[in-house]
N, C-alpha and C positions, 0 to 999 in steps of 0.2 A: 826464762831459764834461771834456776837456780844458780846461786854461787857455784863456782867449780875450783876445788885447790890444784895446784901445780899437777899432783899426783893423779889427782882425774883428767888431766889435759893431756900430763904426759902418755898418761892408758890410752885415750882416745887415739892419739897419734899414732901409738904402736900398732894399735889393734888396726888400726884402715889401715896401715902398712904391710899388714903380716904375706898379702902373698904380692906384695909390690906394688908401687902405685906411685901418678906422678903429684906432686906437691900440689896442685887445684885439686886434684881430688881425697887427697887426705884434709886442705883444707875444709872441704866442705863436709866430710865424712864427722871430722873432729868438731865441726861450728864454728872455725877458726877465724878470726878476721887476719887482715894483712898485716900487721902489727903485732899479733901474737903468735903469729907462724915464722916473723924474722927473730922473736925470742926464744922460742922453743927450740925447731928445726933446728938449729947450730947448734946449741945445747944440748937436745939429744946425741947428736951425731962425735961432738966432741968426748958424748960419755960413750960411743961404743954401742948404744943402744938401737940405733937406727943405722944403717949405712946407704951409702947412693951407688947402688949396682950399675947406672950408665948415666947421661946427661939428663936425664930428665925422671929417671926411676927410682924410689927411694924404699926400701926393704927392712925391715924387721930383723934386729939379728938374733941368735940363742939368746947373747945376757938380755935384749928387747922380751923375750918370750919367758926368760925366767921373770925379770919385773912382772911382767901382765900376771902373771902366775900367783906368785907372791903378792900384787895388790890384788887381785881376784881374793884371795884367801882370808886378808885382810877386810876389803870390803863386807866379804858378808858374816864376818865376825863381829865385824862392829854394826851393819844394818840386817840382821837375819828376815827370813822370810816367814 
């Protein structure tokens, strides 16, 4: 697997999340190991971009869907098809 910056991590994360999902399966959805899901997961969540709908469920919020949106746009600006 290629390098991935913050920014591609953080998409991945958002994107498995978008219609809710629990933390092993965004892990795996993202390729995340255990280590980079107690860095990330906080950190999104502290920016508003993720929120945890119940104990074990974690969801995509609007600002989560504008980012995806906004790196989507960016992404294929900068690698076109």
């Amino acid at each position: 697997m290629r390098y991935r910056s913050s920014a591609d991590i953080i998409a991945k994360i958002l994107d498995a999340a978008l219609s809710g999902e629990t933390k092993t399966k965004i892990m795996m959805s993202a390729h995340l190991n255990y280590i980079q899901s107690t860095r990330y997961i906080p950190y999104i969540l502290s920016e508003r971009l993720l929120e945890k709908r119940s104990e074990s469920i974690y969801a995509t919020t609007e600002k989560g869907r504008a980012f995806l949106q906004k790196y989507e746009k960016v992404r294929i600006e900068k690698y076109p098809m």
